[in-house]
N, C-alpha and C positions, 0 to 999 in steps of 0.2 A: 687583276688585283695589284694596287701599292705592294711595293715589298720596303720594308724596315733594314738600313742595315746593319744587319746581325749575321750576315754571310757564310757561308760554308766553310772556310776558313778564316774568319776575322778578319780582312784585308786588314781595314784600319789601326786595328788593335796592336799588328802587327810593325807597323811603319813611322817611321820616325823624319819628323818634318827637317826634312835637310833640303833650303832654296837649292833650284837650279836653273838653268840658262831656259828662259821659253822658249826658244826656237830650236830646229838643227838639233834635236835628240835623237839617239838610236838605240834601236833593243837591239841584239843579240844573242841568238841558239843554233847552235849547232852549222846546219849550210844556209840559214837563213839571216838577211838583216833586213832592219824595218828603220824607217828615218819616219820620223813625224815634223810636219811643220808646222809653223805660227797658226794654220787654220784647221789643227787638227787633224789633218790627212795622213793618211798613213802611205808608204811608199816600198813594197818586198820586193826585193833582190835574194838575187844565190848564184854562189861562182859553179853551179852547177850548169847554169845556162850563161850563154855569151850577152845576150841582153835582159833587161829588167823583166821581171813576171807579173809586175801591176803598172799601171799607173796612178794621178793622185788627181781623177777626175771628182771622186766625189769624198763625202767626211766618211770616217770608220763607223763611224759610230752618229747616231742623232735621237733625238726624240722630235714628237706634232705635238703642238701646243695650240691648242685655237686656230688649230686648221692653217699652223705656218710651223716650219721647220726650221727653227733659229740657228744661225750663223756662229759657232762657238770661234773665239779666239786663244790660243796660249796664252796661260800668263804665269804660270812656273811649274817647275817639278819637285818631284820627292823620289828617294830609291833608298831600301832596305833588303838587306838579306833577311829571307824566311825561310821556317820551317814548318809544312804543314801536312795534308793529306798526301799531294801531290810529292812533296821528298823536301829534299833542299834546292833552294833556288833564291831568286831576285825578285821584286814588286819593284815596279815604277809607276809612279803617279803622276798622270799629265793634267794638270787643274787648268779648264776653262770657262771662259764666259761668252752669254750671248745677251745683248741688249732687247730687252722684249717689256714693251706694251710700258713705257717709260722707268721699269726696273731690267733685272736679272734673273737667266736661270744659270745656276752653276752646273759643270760636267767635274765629275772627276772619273776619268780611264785611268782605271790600270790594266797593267800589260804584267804578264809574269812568266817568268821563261824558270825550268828547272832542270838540274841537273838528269835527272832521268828520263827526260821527255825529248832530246834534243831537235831541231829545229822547229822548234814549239811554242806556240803565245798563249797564255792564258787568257781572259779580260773577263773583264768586268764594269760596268761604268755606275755611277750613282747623278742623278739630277737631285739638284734641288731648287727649290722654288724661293726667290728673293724679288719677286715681284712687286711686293706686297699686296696683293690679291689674291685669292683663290684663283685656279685656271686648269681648263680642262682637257687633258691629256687622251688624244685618240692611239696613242701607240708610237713604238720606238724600235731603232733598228740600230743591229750590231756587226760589227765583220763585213762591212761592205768596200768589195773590190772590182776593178776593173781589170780582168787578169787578158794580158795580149796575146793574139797568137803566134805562133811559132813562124818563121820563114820559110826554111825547107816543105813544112804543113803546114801552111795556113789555115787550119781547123782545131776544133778540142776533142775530147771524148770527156765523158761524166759520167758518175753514177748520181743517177736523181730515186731520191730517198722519198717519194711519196707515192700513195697506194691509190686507185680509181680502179674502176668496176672493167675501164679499157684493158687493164692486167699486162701492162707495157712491159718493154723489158728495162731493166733496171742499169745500164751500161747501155747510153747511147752517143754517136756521135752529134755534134753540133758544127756542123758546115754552114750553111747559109742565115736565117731568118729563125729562131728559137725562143721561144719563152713556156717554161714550166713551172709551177707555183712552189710545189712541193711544199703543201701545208699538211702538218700533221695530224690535225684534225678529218674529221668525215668529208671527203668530196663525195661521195656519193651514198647513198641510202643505208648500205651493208659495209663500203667501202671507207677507212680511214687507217690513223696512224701511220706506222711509216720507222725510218730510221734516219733521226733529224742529223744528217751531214750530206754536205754538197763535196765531191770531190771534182775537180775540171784539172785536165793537164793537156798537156803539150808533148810533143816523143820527147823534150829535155827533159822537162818537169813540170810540177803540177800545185795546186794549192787545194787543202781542206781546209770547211770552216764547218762549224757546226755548236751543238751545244751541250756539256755536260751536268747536268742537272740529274739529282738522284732520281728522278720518275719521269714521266711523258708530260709536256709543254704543250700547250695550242698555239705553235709558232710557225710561221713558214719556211722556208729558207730557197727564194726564186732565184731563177737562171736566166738570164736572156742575153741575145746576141744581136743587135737592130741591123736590117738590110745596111749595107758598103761598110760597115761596121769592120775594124780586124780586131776585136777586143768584144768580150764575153762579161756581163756583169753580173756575182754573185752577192747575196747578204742574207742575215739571218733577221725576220721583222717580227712581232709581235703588236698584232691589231685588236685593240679591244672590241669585243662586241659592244660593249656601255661604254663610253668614254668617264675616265677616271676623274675625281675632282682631285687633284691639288692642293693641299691650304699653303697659305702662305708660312715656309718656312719647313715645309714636310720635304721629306728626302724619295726618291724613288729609284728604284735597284731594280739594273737589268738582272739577264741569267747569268751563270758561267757561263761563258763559250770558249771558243777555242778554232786558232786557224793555225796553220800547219803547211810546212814546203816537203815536198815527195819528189823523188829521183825514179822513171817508170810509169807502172801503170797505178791504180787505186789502193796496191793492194795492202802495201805497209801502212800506208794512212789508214786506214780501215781497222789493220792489227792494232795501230799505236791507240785508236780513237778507244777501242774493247780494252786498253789498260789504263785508258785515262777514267772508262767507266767504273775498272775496276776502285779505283781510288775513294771513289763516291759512293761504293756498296751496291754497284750494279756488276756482279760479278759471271762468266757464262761458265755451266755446267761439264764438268767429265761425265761424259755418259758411263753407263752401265755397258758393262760387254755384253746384253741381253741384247743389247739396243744396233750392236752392228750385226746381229744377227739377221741373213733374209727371210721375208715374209710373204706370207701368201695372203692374199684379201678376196674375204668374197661375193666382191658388186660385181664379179659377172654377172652372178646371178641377178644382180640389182633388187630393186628394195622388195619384188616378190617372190623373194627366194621360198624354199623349203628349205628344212631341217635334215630330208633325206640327203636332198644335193650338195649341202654342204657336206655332210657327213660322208656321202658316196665318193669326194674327191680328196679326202683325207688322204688316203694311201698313195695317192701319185703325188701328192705336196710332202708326203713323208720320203717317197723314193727319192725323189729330184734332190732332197737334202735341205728345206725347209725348217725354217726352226720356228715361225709363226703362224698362227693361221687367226685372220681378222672378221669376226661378223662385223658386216658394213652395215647400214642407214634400213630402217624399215621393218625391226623387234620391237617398236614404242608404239603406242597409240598415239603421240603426236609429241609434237616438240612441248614441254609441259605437262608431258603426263609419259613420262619413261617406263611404266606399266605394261607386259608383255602384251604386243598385239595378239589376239586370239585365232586370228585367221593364222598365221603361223605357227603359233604357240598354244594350241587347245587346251594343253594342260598344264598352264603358263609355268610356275616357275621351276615345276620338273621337269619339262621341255627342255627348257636352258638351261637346267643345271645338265642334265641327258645329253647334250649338243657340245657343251663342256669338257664333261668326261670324257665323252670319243676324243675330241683333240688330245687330250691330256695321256689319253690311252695310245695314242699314236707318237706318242714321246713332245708331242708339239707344245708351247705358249698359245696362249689365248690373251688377244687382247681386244677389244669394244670400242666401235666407232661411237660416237658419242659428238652432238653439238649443243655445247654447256650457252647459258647469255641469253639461248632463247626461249620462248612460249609460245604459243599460239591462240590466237582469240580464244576464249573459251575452252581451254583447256584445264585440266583439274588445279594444276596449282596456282594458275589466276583466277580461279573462281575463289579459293579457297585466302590468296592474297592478295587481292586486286590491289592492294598500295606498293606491289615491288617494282612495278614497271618505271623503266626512265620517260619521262613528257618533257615535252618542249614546253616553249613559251605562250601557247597558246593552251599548255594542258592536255594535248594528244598525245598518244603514245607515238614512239620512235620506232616505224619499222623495218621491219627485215624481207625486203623483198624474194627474197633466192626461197626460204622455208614457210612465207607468208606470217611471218612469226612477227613479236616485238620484243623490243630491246630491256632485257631485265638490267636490274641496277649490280653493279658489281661491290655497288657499299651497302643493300638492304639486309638487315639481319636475317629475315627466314629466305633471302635466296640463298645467307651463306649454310645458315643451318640445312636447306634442303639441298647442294651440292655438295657437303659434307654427309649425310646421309646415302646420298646415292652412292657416293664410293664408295661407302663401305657397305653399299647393298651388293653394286659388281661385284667388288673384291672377295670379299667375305660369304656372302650367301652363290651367287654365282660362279665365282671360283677366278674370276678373269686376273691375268698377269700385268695385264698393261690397259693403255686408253690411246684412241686416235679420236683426238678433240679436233675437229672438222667446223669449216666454216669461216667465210670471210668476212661476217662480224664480229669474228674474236679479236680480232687485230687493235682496235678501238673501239672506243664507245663515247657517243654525244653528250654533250654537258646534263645536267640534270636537272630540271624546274620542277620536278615533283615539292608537293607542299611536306608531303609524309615523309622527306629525306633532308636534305641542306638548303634549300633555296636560297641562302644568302651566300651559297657557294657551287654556285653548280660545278665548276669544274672539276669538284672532287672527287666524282666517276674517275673521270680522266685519268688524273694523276695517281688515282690507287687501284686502278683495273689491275696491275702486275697482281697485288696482293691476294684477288680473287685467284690466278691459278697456283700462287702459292701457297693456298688452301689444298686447290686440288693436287697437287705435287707432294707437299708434304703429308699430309693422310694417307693418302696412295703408299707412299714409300714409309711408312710407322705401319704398315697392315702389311708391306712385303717390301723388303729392301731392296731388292732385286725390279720391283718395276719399271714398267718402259712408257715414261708417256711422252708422247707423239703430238704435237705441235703444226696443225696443218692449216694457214688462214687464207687459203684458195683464192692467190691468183695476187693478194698481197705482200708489198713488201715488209720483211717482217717487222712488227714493232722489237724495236731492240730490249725493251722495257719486257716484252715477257721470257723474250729467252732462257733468263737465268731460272726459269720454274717447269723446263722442260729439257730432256734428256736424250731427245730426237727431233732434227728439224727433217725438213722435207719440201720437194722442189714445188709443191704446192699447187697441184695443176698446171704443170707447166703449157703453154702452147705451142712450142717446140724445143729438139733438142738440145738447140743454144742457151736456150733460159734455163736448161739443167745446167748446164753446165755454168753460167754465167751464175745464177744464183749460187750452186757450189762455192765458186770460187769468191762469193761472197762471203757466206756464209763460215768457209773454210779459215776466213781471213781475221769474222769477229768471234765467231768459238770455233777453237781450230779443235779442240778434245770433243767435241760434241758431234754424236755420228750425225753425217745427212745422209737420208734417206731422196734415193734418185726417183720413187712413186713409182706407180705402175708403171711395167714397161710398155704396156699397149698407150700409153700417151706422149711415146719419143715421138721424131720421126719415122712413120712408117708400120711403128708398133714393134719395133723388133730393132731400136740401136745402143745392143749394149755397149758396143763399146763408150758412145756417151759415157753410160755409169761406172761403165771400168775405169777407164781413161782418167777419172777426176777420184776415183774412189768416193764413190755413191753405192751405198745399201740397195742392192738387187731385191727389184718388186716385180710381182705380176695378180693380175686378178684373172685366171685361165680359168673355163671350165673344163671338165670332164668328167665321163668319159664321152659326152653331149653337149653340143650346144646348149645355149639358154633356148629352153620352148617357148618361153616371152619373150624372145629378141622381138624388138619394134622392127615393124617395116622399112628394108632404110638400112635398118640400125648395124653397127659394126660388130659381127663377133668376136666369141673369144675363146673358142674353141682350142684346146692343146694339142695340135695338129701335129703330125710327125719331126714333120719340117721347123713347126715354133721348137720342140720339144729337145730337137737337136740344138739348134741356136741356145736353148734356156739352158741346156747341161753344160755346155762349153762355157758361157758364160758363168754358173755358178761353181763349176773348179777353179778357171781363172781367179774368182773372187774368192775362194777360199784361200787357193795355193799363194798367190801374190800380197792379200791383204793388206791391199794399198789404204782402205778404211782408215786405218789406222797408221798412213804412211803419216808424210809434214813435206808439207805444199812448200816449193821451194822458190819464192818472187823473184820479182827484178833481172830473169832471164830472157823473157819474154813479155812483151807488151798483150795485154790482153786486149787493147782496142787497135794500135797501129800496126800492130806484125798481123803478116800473113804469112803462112796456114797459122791459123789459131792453137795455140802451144800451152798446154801443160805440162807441169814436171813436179815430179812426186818418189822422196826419196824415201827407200825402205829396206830394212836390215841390209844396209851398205851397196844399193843397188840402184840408181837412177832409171825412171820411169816418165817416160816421153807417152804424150798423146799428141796427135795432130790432128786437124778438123778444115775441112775444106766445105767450096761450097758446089754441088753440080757444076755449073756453068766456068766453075775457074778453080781447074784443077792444076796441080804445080808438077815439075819434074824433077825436085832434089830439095831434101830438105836439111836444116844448120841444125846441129848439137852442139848446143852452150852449155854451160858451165862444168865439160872435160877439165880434167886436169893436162897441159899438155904438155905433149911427150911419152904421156902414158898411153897403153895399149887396153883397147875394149873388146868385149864381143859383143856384138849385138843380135837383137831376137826379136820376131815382132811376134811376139808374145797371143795375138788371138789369133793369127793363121796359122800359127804354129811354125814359122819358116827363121831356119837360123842362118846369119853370115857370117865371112868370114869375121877374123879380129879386121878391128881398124886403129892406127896413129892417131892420136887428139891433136889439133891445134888449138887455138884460141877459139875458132868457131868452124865446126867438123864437117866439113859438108859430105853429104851421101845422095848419089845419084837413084835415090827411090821416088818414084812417081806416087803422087797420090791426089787420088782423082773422090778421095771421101773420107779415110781418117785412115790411122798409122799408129797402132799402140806397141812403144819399143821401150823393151828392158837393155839396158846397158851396163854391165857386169866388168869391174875392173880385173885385167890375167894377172896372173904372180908369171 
């Protein structure tokens, strides 16, 4: 869609036409400067690194006009002090042209650096059309850089911000031959959204770019790095599905974006990017202290559980120190018809209020898995509304492969009234505390061609899907203040667009222990108040590595059964039986996580590289106590490991806290070294002596 501009802060309103020199201009913020030349190119530097961090292979900024990417030239500036969402700060305007089709289109970038945001570019750019013809616009790209590698490492690391059904890890390096789209939209069936920013660095430093836009965009934001290449190229594009007309004289407006120089690894980009959303009304939640509480979930028993079994393992989820207990997937007659299943539930909704009670009797929470978005062919509430589903352009519905389901509209009226209802069916009639919304079509949703919705806008699923769970969030929390809803878009990065309407995330089917933790330290970084939850623990590695969840302060899961197996275990299939040996492991680990309550520690950056150091290091400080984890891998175990950020001179003791083994004190240097061997992880408290 054209965008008018009427901007989120008034750029223009704001700026006051004062000529400047076309060429050889520079922003500056904070460790960053940027020189723009006569052709538009943008050029980052920062005395944090001894050489340049881009070069000025390609323009910052461009739009496709008729299938050509016109060549803008400088031809003056403007620069005003403003005051706007973002605080106080600077606007400059670099006004260009490009000769097209025997007229003009004009560019105007601006660039805005503020006081609060240091080493920080705002943009913006507006085209307009002086052609004197209509011309049709296939799409336009922002923040495009050529960022170099390092000498000492010749490679990057990145977090790539897009979601696919592969469930990649989200922190990858880029060594050799790389390219990733990272489109925020659906790559795959069930699969979309995302969290639209690229971070790539270097051990000096690094660059984000990304876009701060009040709702979710259908934009990309690609990576790649070509074979003999030592330079990595990122940008932020937006491709129309329809190519746009143009009339002559109409104006068109990118998004906000935003790119950013980093000292380390992702992680302060990450925090600064969650306050630049905050600016725009995308703010992330304080959880509830319900919510760092741990919980007990019961898909052991998976979806053909009974009412006994769950009931019968009450008392050892009460002994162990549990404060949740979750019915999981398989109480509904189908996705679309949330009506107790009968084979479970004979005397439906006294059954589940009966199943209820006991938890409640057992001092525990109850909270309900639940996955909201979908129906199923023939299911009672698409019989009953066949016009809420999202269709494509052909008029089919959008499915949902994982539930065989399809994809409801997150803007139809009776889906809103019927997921407003249901919660206050759980809540209220069922008695339930909280929700664990499940499922990796939550994350996004496909544009919308239905006739019975906007068809002259489809995007606007897109951009208002947040508002559907801040339906279910705030209802939830007006029927009990205290609830905890749970946030789980399996195997997705999360859309950053819904976080602010959930009060617990989660590592979301991780596929190994690293992706707890990596996601953590994601997560940690854009709602650092908001618990994560580390999932069950039978899905670390091995089924049993808490230190993982300790280590990061991650909320302790498990789905065990007892005092028996599941007698549906599939052939094959992995139990999950609470065996002496798990039971041991599960009690150590949940006094650790009481006594220490690193949950609620504050993740401490820029100590450790989270892609180039090795052993893999966290540190997490709590009532006055520095908290080291270490993470190795089998095959390359280390023989002593560095404490950074002592104060030195001063005297510690140290503890490694899940063996229970104390040393002596030790003297801090600048960086501490301790001849401990660690051939798999190392979780150490560091306690300053008087």
């Amino acid at each position: 869609m054209k965008r008018l501009v009427n901007g989120l802060v008034g750029w223009f309103a704001l700026l006051l036409l004062m000529a400047g020199c076309a060429s050889g201009q520079k922003v500056k913020s904070g460790d960053m400067e940027v020189s723009v030349d006569g052709e538009m190119r943008l050029l980052v530097s920062t005395p944090l690194a001894d050489q340049p961090l881009t070069d000025e292979a390609s323009a910052f900024s461009s739009i496709t006009v008729d299938g050509q990417v016109p060549a803008f030239t400088l031809v003056r500036t403007e620069k005003k002090a403003v005051q706007d969402a973002f605080g106080k700060g600077t606007c400059q305007v670099f006004h260009g042209e490009a000769a097209v089709d025997g007229g003009k289109i004009l560019e105007d970038l601006m660039l805005c650096t503020y006081d609060r945001f240091p080493s920080t570019v705002i943009a913006r750019a507006v085209f307009t059309n002086k052609t004197g013809a209509p011309v049709s616009v296939e799409g336009w790209t922002m923040d495009r850089f050529a960022v170099i590698a390092g000498e000492a490492d010749p490679y990057f690391w990145t977090f790539q911000g897009q979601s696919t059904e592969a469930r990649a890890d989200w922190l990858l390096p880029i060594r050799e031959t790389f390219y990733q789209k990272n489109y925020m939209g659906m790559n795959d069936s069930d699969y979309g959204g995302g969290t639209p920013v690229t971070c790539i660095w270097r051990r000096d430093a690094g660059l984000a770019i990304g876009h701060i836009e009040p709702a979710p965009r259908l934009v990309s934001l690609p990576v790649e790095k070509k074979e003999g290449e030592n330079k990595a190229t990122v940008s932020l594009e937006k491709e129309y599905d329809v190519p746009q007309t143009l009339a002559q004289g109409e104006k068109l407006e990118t998004y906000t974006t935003f790119f950013h120089v980093f000292e380390g690894d992702c992680f302060t980009a990450m925090r600064q990017y969650a306050q630049l959303l905050e600016c725009v009304g995308v703010v992330m939640p304080e959880s509830e202290p319900d919510a760092f509480e741990p919980a007990w979930c019961a898909w052991g028993y998976e979806r053909l559980f009974t009412i006994d079994e769950i009931v019968g393992t009450l008392p050892k989820v009460k002994e162990l120190g549990f404060k949740w207990a979750t019915l999981d997937d398989g109480y509904q007659i189908a996705e679309g018809d949330w009506d107790l299943n009968k084979d479970r539930f004979p005397r439906g909704d006294d059954d589940m209020k009966y199943m209820v009670d006991k938890i409640h009797e057992y001092g525990l929470k109850a909270d309900l898995w639940w996955a909201p978005l979908a129906a199923d062919p023939g299911s009672r509430f698409l019989v009953e509304h066949p016009d809420a589903l999202i269709l494509n352009q052909e008029g089919k519905p959008r499915d949902i492969t994982w539930w065989d389901s399809w994809y409801l509209s997150p803007v139809d009226q009776d889906v809103l009234d019927w997921t407003k209802g249901l919660v206050e069916k759980f809540m209220q009639v069922y008695g339930y505390q909280g929700f664990k919304l499940d499922g990796q079509h939550m994350n996004a949703v496909p544009p919308d061609y239905n006739p019975a919705h906007h068809p002259d806008d489809p995007e606007k699923d897109v951009r208002e899907l947040p508002n559907f769970y801040k339906l279910i969030y705030d209802t939830a929390r007006s029927i009990n203040p205290h609830a905890v809803v749970q946030y789980c878009p399996c195997g997705d990065c999360f859309s950053v667009y819904n976080l602010p309407y959930v009060n617990k995330t989660v590592s979301s089917d991780p596929t190994s222990s690293r992706q707890i933790r990596q996601k953590g330290y994601i997560l940690r970084a854009l709602a650092p108040k908001t618990a994560y939850y580390g999932d069950h623990i039978e899905l670390s590695d091995g089924g049993n590595d808490y230190p993982t969840q300790l280590g990061i302060g991650a909320v302790i899961g498990t789905k065990f059964t007892w005092p028996k197996e599941n007698p549906r275990l599939r052939k094959g299939g992995r139990g999950y039986l609470l065996t002496p040996e798990r039971e041991a492991l599960l009690k150590n680990a949940l006094e650790i996580y009481y006594s220490k309550d690193l949950a609620h520690g504050e993740y401490v950056p820029g100590l450790y590289d989270i892609g180039f150091d090795y052993p893999e290091t966290h540190v997490i400080t709590r009532n006055g106590k520095m908290y080291y984890a270490f993470y190795t891998t089998p095959d390359k175990p280390v023989s002593q490991i560095v404490l950074r950020g002592l104060t030195p001179g001063k005297t510690y003791s140290v503890e490694d806290y899940y063996r229970h083994l104390q040393w002596t004190e030790i003297p801090a240097s600048e960086e501490t070294v301790l001849p401990i061997p660690v051939a798999d992880f190392l979780l150490l408290e560091v306690t300053e002596t008087i």
